[in-house]
C-alpha positions in Angstrom: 42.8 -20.7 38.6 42.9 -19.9 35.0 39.9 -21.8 33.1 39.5 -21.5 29.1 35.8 -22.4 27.9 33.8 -20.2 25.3 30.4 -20.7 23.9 32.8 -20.6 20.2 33.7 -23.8 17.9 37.0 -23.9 19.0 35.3 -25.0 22.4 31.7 -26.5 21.8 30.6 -27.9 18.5 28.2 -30.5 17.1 29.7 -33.9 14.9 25.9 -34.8 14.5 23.1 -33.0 14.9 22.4 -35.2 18.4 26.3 -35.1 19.3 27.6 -31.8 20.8 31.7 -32.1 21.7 32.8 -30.3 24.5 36.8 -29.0 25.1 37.6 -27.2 28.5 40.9 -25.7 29.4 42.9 -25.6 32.5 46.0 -23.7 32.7 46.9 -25.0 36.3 48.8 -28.0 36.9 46.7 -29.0 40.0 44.5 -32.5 40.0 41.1 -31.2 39.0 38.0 -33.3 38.2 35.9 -32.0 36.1 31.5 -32.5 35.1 29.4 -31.0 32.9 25.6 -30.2 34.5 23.6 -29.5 31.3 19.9 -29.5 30.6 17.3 -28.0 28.0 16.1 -24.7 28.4 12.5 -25.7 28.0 13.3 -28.8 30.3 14.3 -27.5 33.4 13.8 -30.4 35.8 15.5 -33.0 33.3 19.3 -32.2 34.4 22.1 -34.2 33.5 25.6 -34.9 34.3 28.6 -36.3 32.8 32.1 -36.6 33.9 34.7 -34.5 31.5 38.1 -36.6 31.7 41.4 -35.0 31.1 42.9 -36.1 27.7 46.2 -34.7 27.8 48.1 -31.6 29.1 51.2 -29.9 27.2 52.9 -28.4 30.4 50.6 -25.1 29.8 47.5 -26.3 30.3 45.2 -29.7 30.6 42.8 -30.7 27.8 39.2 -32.0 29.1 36.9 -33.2 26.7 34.1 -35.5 26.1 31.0 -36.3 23.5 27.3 -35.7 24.9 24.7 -37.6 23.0 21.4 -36.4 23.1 18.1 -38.2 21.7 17.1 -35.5 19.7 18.7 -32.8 17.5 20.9 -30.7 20.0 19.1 -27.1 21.2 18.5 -25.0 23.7 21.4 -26.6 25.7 22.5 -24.8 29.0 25.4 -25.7 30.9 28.1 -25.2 33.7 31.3 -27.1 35.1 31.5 -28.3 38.5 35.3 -28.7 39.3 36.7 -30.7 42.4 39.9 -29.4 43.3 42.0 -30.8 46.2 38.6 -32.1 47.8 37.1 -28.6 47.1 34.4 -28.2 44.9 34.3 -25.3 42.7 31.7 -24.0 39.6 32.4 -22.1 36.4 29.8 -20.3 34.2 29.1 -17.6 32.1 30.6 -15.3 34.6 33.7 -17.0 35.8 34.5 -19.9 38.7 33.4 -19.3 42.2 32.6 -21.7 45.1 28.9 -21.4 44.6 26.4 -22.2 41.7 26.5 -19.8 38.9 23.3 -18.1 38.1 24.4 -17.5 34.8 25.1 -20.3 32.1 27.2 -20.9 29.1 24.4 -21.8 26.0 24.2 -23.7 22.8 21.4 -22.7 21.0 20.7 -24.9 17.9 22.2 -27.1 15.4 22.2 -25.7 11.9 22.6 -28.7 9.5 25.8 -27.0 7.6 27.7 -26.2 10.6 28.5 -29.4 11.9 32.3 -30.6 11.5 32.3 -33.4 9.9 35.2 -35.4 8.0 35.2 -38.0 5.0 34.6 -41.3 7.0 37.2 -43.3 4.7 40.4 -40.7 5.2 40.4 -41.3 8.8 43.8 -43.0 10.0 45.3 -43.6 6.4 48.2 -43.4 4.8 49.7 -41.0 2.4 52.1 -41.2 0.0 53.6 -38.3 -2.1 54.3 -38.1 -5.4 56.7 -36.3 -7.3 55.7 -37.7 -11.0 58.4 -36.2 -12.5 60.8 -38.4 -10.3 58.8 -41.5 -9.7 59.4 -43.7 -12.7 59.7 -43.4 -16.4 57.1 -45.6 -17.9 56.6 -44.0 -21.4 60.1 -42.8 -23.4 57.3 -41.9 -26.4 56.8 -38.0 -24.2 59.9 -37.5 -22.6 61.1 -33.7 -22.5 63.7 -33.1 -24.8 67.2 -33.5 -23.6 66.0 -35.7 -20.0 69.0 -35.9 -17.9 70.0 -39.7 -16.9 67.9 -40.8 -14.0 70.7 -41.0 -11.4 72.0 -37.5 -12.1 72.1 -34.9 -10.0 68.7 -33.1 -10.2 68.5 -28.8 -10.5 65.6 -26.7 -10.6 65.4 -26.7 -14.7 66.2 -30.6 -15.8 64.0 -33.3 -16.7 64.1 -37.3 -16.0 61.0 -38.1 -17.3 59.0 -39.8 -15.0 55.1 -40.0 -15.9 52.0 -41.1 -15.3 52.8 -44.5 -16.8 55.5 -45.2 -14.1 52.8 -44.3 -11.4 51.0 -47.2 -13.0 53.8 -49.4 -13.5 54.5 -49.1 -9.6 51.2 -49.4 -8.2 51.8 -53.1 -7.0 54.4 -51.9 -5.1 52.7 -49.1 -3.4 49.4 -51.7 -2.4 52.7 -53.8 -0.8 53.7 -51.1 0.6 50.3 -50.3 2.5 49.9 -47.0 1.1 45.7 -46.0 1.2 46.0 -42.5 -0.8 48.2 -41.3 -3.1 48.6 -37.5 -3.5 50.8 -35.9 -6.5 52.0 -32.8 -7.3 50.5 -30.8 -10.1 50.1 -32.9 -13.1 49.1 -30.1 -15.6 50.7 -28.5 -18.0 53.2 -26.1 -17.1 56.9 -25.1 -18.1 58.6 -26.1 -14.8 59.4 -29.8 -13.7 57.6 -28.8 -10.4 54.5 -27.6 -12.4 53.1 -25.2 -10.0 53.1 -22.5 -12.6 50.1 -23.7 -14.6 49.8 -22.8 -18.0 46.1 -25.4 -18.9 44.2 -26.4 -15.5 41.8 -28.4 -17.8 44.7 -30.3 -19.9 47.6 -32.9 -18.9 50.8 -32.1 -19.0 52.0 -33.7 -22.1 55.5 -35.5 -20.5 52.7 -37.0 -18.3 50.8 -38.3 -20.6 47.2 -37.9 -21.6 43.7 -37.5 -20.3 43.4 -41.5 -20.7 46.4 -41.7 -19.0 44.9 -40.0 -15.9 41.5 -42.1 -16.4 43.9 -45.4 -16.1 45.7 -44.4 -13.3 42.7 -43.3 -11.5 40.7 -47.0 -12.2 44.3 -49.1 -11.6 44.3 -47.2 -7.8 40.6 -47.7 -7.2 41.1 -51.3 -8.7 43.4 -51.7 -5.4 41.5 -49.6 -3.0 43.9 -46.6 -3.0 42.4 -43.0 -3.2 43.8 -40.0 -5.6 44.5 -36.9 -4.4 45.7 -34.3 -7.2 47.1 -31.2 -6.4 45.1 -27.9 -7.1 47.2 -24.6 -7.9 44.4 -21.9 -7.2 46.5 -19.2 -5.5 48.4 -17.9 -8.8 49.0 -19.2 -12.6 51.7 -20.0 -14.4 53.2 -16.6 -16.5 52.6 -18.6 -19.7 49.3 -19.1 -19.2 46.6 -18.0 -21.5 45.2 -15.6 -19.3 48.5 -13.9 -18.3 49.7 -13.6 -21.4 46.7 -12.0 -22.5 47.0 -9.6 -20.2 50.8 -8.9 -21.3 49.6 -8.2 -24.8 46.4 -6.1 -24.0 47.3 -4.6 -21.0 44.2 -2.6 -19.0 41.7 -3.9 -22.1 42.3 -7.6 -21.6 39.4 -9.1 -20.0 41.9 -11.0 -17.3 43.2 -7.6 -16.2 41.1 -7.8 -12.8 42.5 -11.6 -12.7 45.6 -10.1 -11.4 47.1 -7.6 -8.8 49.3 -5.4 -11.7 50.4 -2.0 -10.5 50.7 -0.6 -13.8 50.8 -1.3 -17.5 52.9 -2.5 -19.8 53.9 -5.9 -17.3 57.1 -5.7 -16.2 59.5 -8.1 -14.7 62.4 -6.2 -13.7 61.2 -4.9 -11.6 58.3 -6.6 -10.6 55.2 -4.3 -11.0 52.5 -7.0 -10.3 52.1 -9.2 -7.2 53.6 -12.7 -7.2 53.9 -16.2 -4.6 56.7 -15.6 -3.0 57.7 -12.8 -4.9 58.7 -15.7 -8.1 57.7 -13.6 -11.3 56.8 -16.8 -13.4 53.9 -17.4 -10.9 51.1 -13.5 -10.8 48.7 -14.0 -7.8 45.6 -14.4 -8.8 43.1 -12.1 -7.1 40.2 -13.8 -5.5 37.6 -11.3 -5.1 37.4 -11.0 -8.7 34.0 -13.3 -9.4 35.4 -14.9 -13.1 38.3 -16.7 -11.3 36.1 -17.9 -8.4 33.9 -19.1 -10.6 36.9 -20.5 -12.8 38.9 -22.6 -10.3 35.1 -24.1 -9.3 35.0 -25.1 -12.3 38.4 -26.8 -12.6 37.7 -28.0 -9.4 34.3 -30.0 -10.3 35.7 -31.0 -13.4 38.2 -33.2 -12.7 36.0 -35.1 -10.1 33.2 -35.0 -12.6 35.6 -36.3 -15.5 38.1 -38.6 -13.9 36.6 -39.6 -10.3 39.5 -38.4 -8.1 38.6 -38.6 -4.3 39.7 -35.4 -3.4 42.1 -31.9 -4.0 45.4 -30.8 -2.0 45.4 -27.0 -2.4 48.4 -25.0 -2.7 49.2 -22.1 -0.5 45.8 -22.5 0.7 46.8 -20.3 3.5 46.8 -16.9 1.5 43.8 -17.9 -0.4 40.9 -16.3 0.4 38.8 -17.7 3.2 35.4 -16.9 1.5 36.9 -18.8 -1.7 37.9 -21.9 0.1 34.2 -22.0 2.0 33.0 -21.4 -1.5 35.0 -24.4 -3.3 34.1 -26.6 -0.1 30.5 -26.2 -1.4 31.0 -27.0 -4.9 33.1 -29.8 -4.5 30.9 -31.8 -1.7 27.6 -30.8 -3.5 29.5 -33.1 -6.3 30.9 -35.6 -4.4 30.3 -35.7 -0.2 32.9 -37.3 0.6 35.6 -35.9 -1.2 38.7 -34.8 0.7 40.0 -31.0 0.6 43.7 -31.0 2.3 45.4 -27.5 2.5 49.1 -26.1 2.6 49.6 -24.4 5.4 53.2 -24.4 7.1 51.2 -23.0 10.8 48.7 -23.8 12.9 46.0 -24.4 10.9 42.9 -24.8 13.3 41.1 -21.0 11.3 41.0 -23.3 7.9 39.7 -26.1 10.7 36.1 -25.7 11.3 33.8 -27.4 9.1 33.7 -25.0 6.6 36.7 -24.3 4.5 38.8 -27.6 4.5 38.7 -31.3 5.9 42.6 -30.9 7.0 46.0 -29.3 6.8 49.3 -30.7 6.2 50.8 -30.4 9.5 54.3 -29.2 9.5 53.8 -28.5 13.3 54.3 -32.2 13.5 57.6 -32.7 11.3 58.9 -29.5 13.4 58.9 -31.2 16.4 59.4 -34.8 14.8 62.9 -33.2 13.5 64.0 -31.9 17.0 63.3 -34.8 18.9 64.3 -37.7 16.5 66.5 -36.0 13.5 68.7 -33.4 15.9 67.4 -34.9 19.6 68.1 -31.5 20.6 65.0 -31.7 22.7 64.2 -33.5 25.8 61.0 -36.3 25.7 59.4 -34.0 28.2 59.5 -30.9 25.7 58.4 -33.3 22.8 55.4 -34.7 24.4 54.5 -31.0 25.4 54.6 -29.7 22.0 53.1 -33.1 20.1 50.5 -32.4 22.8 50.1 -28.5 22.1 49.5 -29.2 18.5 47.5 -32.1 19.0 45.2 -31.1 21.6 44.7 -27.2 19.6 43.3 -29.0 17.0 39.2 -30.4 17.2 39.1 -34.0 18.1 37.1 -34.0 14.6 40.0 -33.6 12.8 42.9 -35.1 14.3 42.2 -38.5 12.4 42.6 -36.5 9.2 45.5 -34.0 9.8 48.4 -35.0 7.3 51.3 -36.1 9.2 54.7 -35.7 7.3 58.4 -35.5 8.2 59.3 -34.6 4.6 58.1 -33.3 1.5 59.2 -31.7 -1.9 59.7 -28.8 0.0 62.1 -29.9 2.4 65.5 -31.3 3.1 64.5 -34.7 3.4 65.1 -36.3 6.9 67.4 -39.2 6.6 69.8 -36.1 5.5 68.3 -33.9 8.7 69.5 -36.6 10.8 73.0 -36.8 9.1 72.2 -40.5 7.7 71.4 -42.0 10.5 68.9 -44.4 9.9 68.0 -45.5 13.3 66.4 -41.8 13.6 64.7 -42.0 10.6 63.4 -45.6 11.8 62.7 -44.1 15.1 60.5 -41.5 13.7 58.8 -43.3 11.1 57.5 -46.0 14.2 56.4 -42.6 16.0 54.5 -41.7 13.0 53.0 -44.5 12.0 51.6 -45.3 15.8 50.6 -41.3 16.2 47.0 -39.7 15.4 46.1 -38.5 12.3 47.1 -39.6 8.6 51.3 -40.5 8.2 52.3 -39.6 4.8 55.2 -41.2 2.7 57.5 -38.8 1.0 58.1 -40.9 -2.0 61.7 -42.6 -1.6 61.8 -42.0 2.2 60.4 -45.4 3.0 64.0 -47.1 0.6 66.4 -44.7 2.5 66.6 -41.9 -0.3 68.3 -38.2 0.8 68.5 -35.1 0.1 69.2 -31.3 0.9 66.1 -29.0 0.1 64.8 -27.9 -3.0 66.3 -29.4 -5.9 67.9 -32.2 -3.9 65.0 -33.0 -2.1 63.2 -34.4 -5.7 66.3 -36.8 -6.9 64.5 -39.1 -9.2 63.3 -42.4 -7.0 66.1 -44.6 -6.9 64.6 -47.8 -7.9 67.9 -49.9 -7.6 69.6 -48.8 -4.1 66.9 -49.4 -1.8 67.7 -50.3 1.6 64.8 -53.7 1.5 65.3 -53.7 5.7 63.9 -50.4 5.8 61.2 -50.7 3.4 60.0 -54.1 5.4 60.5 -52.1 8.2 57.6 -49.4 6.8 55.6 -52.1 5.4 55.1 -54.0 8.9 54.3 -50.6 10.5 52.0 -49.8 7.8 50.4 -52.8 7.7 49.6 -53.0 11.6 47.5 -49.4 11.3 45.5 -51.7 9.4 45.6 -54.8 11.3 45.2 -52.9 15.1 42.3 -50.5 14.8 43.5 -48.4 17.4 46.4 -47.3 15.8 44.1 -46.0 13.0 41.5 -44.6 15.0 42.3 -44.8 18.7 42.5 -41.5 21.4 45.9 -39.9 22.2 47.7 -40.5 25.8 51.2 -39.5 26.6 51.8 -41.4 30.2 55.7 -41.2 30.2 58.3 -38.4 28.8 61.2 -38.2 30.5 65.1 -38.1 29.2 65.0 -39.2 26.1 62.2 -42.2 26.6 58.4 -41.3 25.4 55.5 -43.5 26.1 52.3 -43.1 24.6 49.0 -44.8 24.2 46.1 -45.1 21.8 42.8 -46.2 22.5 40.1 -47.3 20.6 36.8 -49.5 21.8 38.3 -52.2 24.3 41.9 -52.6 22.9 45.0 -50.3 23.4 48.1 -49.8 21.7 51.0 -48.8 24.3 53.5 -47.6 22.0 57.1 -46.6 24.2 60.3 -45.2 22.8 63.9 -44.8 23.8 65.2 -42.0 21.4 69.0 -42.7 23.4 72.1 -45.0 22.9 71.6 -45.4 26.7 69.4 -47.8 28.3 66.5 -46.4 30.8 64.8 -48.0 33.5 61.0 -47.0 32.8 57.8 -47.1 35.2 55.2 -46.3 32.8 51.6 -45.6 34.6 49.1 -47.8 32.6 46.1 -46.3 31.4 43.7 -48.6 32.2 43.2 -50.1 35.5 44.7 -53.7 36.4 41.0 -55.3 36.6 40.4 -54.2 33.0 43.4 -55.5 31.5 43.0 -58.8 30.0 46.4 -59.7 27.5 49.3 -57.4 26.7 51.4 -58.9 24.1 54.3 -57.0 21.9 53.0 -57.2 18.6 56.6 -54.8 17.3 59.3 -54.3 18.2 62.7 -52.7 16.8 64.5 -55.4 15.0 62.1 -57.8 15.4 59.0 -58.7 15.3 57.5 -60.4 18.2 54.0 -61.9 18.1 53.3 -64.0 21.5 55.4 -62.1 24.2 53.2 -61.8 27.0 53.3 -59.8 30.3 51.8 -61.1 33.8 49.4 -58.0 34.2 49.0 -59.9 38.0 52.2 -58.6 39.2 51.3 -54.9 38.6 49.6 -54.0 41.9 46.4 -52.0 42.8 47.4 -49.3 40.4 49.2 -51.1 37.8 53.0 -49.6 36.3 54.3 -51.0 33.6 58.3 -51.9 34.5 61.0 -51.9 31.6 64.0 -51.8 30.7 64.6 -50.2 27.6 67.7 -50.5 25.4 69.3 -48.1 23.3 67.2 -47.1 20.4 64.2 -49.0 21.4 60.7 -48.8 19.8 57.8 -51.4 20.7 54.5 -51.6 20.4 52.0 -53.7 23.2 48.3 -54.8 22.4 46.9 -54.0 25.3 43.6 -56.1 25.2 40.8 -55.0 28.0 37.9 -57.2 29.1 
């Protein structure tokens, strides 16, 4: 019997200062129940217990997890696991399982005030949508580049089309309509490229953008309509045009940004490369963390722009080969100004070590568009293999976060998927229902919601094409979209695969007394499903289909009666089938 439980944060932490959250491990696939016995130190004689359920398993191992609420701040907490196995009962402690009482406990000793993991309330369960402003819409010919290529041309890594922050304005109706709750945008300061991640002025607009007013309107027309701003902070290098590099060209070893950098050598050179770079591009020098001026610089540029314009929150670049200290660092600074401001990091890993209350509130998880490609885009995996790895990455992340991770199948830094998938937009329909009814926050790659395609990098940012879009599938986003609003379990609910098998996945989410069974054939072939229920047949009081592929269907009910002692849900599923059932409990 292999058991995983560690007095760490990966396995016991506190969400309030009188809530601990508990995660235990089992790397057996045997039945095992599973209860906590926990008391206060000083409190011997007041034992408790609770019952740990099993939340999901990945085909490694089985996730058990639950909250303990206490009545006063949480201390001094001792603990064990009593495990019934095959009508066994077995204990694990400090020192391992064994079939009698351990005499040695696993301990929580306090609750320090800034330790606890904790989440902006209002980013839980909404949804994203990416920005490319150069690509979006041109609202303002008066600062277009010079030379802008025509809007439907084929876009390259050094043209223009013009898009501002005018045509983010211009469009906002339509992306309220659409459902979208946050909008987050590629760097918006000046810089030579089209991309702008090679900042020349953190503290200025880029001028084909617009202005500083600009920004202020943009910012009050999305908070006008209850949509949050996201900008996107460029901290791990500068742009090789920038003040402070090319300071550094001209004064070499005497410029007072010399330590700004990591240069192996004076005069600069390009060819070859004698300082260090992202990604080895020579336009964008690292910038070199330890050194106290740029900390204290990108602070600054942080604070400013929630200070000057109100944004809700920064998306940081590369944040995985920033420096950790710098990241807890800039956490402080930011939600000493502003609480409840959101700090989402770039990482294309696991990102649970940026994950723990200290550094950042989420990651963009390319985990999930991984495994989102294989199953819908290439279905080169079984349902079985998906649910295990949606269930891996799920379940390695706290249950703090997984409201807040940042759920995309395509960015500016990817092929995007309706070209993945060949064209087919019954995969991209497919996946977009997954990821709309699946934990966390979806997020909209601008364009992917009307059908737009693309190879990677430069194809992948073809200016938004305005006049082609497919209006089925954008009404088939905003119904999806709009039911994470109207169904708070699909926003907020807990995470339950009950069926993978061939290419049909059935999942659940559950929040308070309503459920959302969400079940998907991924196949041209029908399937004959018998999908185990969740709840038990006397809690369930009406399921009704509130979506389904094609259609949408908003009184179909199902006789619960005829389910038996321990209810199965019996379907038969068409080709391509996604539907969602409101499972409502008494």
């Amino acid at each position: 019997m292999i058991l995983l439980h560690e007095t760490t944060r990966e396995f016991i932490f506190a969400t309030k200062r009188n809530r601990l959250h508990m995660r235990f491990q089992i790397c057996e696939n045997l039945p095992v129940k599973c209860r906590i016995i926990y008391w206060n130190r000083f409190h011997k004689n007041d034992v408790f217990s609770l019952d740990v359920p099993c939340l999901g398993q990945d085909g490694y191992r089985k996730y058990y997890e639950c909250d303990i609420d206490f009545d006063e701040t949480v201390s001094y907490i001792q603990y064990y696991f009593e495990l019934e196995i095959n009508g066994k009962t077995a204990y694990w402690g400090r020192n391992g399982y064994d079939s009698q009482k351990p005499a040695y406990f696993f301990e929580y000793l306090a609750t320090a005030e800034l330790d606890l993991i904790e989440v902006p309330e209002w980013a839980k369960g909404t949804v994203w949508y990416q920005i490319f402003p150069e690509r979006f819409l041109n609202g303002n010919k008066v600062n277009d580049p010079a030379d802008i290529a025509a809007w439907d041309e084929v876009p390259t890594r050094e043209n223009f089309f013009g898009g501002d922050l005018a045509g983010i304005i211009r469009n906002m109706p339509y992306l309220k309509d659409l459902g979208v709750d946050v909008i987050y945008m590629t760097p918006i300061f000046a810089a030579i490229t089209n991309h702008k991640y090679d900042t020349v002025d953190y503290f200025k607009i880029d001028p084909s953008f617009g202005t500083l007013a600009d920004f202020k309107k943009l910012v009050s027309v999305c908070h006008e309509l209850e949509i949050k701003v996201v900008l996107d902070g460029v901290f791990n290098h500068i742009g090789y045009y920038s003040q402070q590099f090319q300071d550094v060209i001209e004064k070499g070893k005497d410029s007072c940004y010399a330590d700004w950098f990591y240069i192996k050598g004076f005069p600069i050179e390009t060819n070859p490369l004698n300082y260090e770079c992202v990604g080895y591009h020579q336009w964008m020098p690292k910038l070199k963390m330890k050194t106290r001026a740029v900390r204290d610089f990108f602070v600054e540029v942080g604070r400013y722009w929630l200070e000057e314009c109100d944004i809700d929150g920064w998306r940081l670049d590369v944040a995985d080969e920033i420096d950790f200290t710098f990241l807890q660092e800039f956490r402080r600074e930011i939600k000493a100004v502003r609480p409840d401001a959101f700090l989402l990091a770039e990482t294309w890993k696991d990102g649970r070590d940026m994950l723990r209350g200290d550094q950042v509130d989420s990651v963009m998880n390319y985990l999930f568009r991984d495994a989102v490609i294989d199953f819908f885009a290439k279905r080169k995996i079984s349902a079985a293999s998906f649910g295990q790895r949606i269930s891996q990455m799920l379940f390695g992340y706290s249950k703090a976060v997984r409201p807040v991770l940042y759920n995309t199948i395509g960015s500016h830094d990817t092929a995007r998927f309706l070209t993945v998938c060949q064209g087919d937009l019954v995969r991209l329909k497919l996946a977009l229902g997954f990821q709309m009814a699946f934990p966390g926050m979806p997020a909209i790659y601008y364009g992917d919601e009307i059908g737009m395609d693309g190879e990677n990098d430069p194809d992948c940012r073809k200016a938004m094409a305005w006049d082609k879009a497919d209006k089925n599938l954008l009404d088939f986003v905003k119904r999806l979209t709009s039911l994470r609003k109207e169904f708070p379990c699909l926003k907020y609910g807990d995470f339950k695969c009950l069926y993978a098998h061939e290419a049909v996945f059935a999942f659940t989410r559950s929040f308070q007394t309503e459920t959302a069974l969400v079940i998907i054939n991924n196949s041209e072939k029908t399937h004959q499903a018998r999908i185990p229920l969740w709840e038990s047949k006397e809690e369930i009081a009406e399921m009704k289909t509130v979506f389904k592929y094609d259609s949408i269907e908003l009184e179909t009910l199902y006789n619960h009666e005829s389910f038996g002692s321990k209810p199965v849900f019996e379907m038969e599923l068409n080709q391509f089938h996604f539907e969602i059932i409101k499972i409502r409990r008494n």
